[in-house]
C-alpha positions in Angstrom: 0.0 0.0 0.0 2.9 2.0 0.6 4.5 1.6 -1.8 1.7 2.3 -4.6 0.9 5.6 -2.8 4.9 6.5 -3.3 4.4 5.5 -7.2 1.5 7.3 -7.8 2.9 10.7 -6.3 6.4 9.9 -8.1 4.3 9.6 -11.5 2.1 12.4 -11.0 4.9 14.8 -10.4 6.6 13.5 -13.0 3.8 14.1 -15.4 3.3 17.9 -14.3 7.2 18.4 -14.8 7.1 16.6 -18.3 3.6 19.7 -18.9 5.8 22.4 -17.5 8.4 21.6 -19.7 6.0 22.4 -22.4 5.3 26.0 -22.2 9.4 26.4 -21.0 10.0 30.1 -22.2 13.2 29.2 -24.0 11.8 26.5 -25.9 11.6 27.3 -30.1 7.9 27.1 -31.6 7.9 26.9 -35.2 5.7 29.8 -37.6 3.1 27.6 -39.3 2.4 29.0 -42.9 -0.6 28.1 -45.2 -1.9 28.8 -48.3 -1.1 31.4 -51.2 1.1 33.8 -50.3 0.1 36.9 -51.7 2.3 40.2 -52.1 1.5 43.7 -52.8 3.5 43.5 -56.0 1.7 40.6 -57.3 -1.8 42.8 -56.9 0.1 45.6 -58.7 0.8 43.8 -61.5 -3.1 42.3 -62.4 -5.0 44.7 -64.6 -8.4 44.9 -66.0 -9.3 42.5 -69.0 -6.7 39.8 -67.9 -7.5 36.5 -68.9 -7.7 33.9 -66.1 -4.1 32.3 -67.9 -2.4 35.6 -67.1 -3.6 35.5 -63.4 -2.6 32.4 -62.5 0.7 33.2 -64.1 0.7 36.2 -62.2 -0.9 34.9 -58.8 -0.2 31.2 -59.0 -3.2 28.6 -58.6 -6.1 29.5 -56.2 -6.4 28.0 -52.9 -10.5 27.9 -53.7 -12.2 27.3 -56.7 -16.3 27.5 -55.6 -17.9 25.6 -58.0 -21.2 27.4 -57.8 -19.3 30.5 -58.4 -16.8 29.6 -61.1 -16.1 33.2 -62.1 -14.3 33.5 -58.4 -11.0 32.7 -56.9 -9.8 33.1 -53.7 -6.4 33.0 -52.1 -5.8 32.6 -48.6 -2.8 32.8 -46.4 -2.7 32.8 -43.1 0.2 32.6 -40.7 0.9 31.5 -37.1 4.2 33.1 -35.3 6.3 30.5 -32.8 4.0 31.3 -30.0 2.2 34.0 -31.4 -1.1 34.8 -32.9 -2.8 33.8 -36.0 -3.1 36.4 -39.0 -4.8 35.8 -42.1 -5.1 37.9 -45.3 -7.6 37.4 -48.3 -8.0 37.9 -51.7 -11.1 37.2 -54.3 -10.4 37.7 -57.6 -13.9 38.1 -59.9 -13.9 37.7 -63.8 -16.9 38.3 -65.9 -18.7 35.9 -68.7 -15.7 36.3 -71.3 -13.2 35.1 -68.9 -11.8 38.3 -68.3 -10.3 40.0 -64.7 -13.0 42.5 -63.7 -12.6 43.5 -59.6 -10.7 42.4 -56.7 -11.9 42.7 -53.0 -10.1 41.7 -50.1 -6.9 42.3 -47.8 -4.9 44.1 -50.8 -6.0 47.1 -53.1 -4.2 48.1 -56.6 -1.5 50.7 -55.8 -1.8 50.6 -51.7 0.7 49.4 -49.9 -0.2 47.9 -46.6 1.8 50.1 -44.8 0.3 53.0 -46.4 -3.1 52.0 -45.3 -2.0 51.5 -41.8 0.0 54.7 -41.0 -1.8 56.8 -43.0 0.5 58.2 -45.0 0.0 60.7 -48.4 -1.6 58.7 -51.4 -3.2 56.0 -49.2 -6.2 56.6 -49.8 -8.5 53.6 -50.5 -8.2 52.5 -53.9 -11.4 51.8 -55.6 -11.6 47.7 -56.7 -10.2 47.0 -60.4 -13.4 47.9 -62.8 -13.4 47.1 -66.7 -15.8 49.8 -67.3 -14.2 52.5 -65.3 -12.9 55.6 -67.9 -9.4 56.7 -68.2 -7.2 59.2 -66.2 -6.5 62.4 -68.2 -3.9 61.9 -70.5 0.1 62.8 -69.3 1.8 65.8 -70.6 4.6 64.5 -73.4 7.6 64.3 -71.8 10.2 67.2 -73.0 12.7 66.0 -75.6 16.0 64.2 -75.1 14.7 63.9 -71.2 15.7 60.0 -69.6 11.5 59.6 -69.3 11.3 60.3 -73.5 14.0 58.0 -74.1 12.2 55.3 -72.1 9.3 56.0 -73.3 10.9 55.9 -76.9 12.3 52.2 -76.4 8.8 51.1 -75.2 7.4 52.8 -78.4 10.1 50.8 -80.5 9.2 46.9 -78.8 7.9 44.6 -81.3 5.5 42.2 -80.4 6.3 38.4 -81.6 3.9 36.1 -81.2 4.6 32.7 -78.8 4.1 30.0 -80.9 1.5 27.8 -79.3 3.0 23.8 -79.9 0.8 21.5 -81.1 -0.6 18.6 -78.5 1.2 14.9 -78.4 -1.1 12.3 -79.9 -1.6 9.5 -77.1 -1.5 6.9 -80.2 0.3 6.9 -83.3 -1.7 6.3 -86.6 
């Protein structure tokens, strides 16, 4: 009887010690990373009319396809901090009926950085989402001759387009 009341209190004590050692301060947690991860860069670069080819090249494959709403993709990321606490961003991206980008919503606007949004600074002010129909900005002013922003803008003017050849599919079967 003795001695089972002496091995009970040794195993419960070691038991809370082995828990303790759990939540040790100086113990390393690892970040636990999911999903797309999505940059302000890669929301820069999407612009109206896009097929959905060029925004999966662009934004890599969604993380949710809804099948009742197959003109919508959603990315996800979320991440978890050794220790810390979860944060999650979102992104929908909509196309219309010729398979072509036509708004985003979400975490991320066209031309706002996050950090911009947060602080507050000058030209953070929410950007409206991407809209096919929306009419353009007033035109620039020409840049003044033999200035670096008309000589780049005179090698853009002088690009040729070539075509990528599309190849043509395997046959499973030789005839």
């Amino acid at each position: 009887m003795q001695n089972t009341k002496h091995l009970l209190s040794s195993l419960t004590l070691v038991g809370l010690l082995a828990l303790a050692g759990c939540s040790f301060p100086g113990v390393y947690k690892i970040d636990i990373q999911q999903g797309n991860v999505v940059t302000q860069d890669m929301i820069d670069q999407l612009r109206p009319g896009m097929t959905r080819r060029q925004v999966r090249f662009i934004m890599g494959n969604p993380l949710l396809v809804d099948t009742f709403h197959a003109n919508r993709w959603d990315y996800l990321y979320s991440i978890q901090p050794g220790g810390g606490e979860r944060q999650q961003e979102r992104m929908s991206i909509f196309f219309n009926e010729n398979d072509q980008l036509a708004s985003l919503s979400g975490d991320f606007m066209p031309g706002v950085s996050k950090d911009q949004s947060i602080l507050g600074t000058p030209g953070a002010a929410p950007a409206a989402p991407v809209d096919s129909t929306a009419k353009p900005a007033a035109p620039e002013a020409p840049a003044k001759p033999g200035s670096t922003l008309d000589q780049i803008q005179r090698s853009v003017d002088d690009v040729k387009v070539i075509p990528v050849p599309t190849p043509t599919p395997i046959e499973a079967a030789p005839q």
